[in-house]
C-alpha positions in Angstrom: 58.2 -125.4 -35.5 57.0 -128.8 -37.4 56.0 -127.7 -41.1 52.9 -129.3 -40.8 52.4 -127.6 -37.4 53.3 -124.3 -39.4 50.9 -125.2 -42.3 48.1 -125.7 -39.9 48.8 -122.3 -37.9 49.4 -120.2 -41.4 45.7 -121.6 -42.3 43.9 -120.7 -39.1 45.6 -117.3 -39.5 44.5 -117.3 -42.6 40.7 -117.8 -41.8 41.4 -115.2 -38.8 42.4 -112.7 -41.7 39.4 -113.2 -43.7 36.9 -113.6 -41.0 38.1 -110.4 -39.1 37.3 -108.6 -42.5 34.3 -109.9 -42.8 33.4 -109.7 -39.5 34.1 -106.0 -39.7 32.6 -105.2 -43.3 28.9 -106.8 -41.6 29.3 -104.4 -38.2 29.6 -101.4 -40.9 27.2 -102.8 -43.2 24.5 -103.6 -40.4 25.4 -100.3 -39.0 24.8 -98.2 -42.1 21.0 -99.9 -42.6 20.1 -99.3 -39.1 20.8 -95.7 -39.2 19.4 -95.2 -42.8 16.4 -96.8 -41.6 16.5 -94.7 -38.8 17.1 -91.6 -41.0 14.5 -92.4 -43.2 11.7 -92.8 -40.0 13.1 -89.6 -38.5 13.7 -91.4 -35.1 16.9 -92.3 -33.3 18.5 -95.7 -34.7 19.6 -98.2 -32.3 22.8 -99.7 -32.4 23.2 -103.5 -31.0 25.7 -104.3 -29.1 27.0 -107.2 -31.6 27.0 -104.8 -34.3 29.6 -102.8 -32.3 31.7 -105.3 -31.2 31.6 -107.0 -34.9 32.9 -103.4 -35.4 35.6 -102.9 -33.5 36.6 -107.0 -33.3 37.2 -107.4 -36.3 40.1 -104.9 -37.5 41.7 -106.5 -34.0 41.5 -110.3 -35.5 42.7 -108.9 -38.6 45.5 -107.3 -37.5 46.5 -110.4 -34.7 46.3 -112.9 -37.8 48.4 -110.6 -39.9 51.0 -110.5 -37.0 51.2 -114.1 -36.7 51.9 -114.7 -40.3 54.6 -111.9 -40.3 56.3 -113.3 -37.3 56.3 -116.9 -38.8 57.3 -115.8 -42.0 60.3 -114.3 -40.2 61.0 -117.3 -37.8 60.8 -119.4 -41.0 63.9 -116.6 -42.9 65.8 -116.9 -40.0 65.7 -120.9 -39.6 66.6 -121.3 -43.0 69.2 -118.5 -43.9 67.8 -116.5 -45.8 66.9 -112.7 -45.3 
């Protein structure tokens, strides 16, 4: 691979790393006010459908940008020599 095509690809997976957790971190967040608000009110909290999906997306981007950086890190071992 190009270094600068490398560069580019370890940046976005980069972003994809950081966004995943934050993507997750405001599902759990958003999730806890809802049901402390509906604790609080003594009624049944709703849930939104983004709120689950921010959930359970994020961890996956997380963990696809963390693969991608691994494998290029070990492409990158390998083209060069070194283990």
């Amino acid at each position: 691979m190009a270094p600068g095509l490398r560069r580019g690809v370890l940046v976005l997976c980069w972003l994809a790393i950081v966004g995943g957790a934050l993507l997750f971190a405001a599902g759990a967040y958003t999730g806890y006010v809802e049901g402390v608000a509906a604790d609080e009110g003594h009624t049944v909290g709703r849930l939104m459908p983004a709120e689950v999906a921010a959930f359970v997306l994020g961890p996956v981007l997380t963990i696809a940008g963390v693969a991608v950086v691994a494998a290029l890190h070990r492409s990158g071992a390998e083209t060069t020599g070194t283990h």
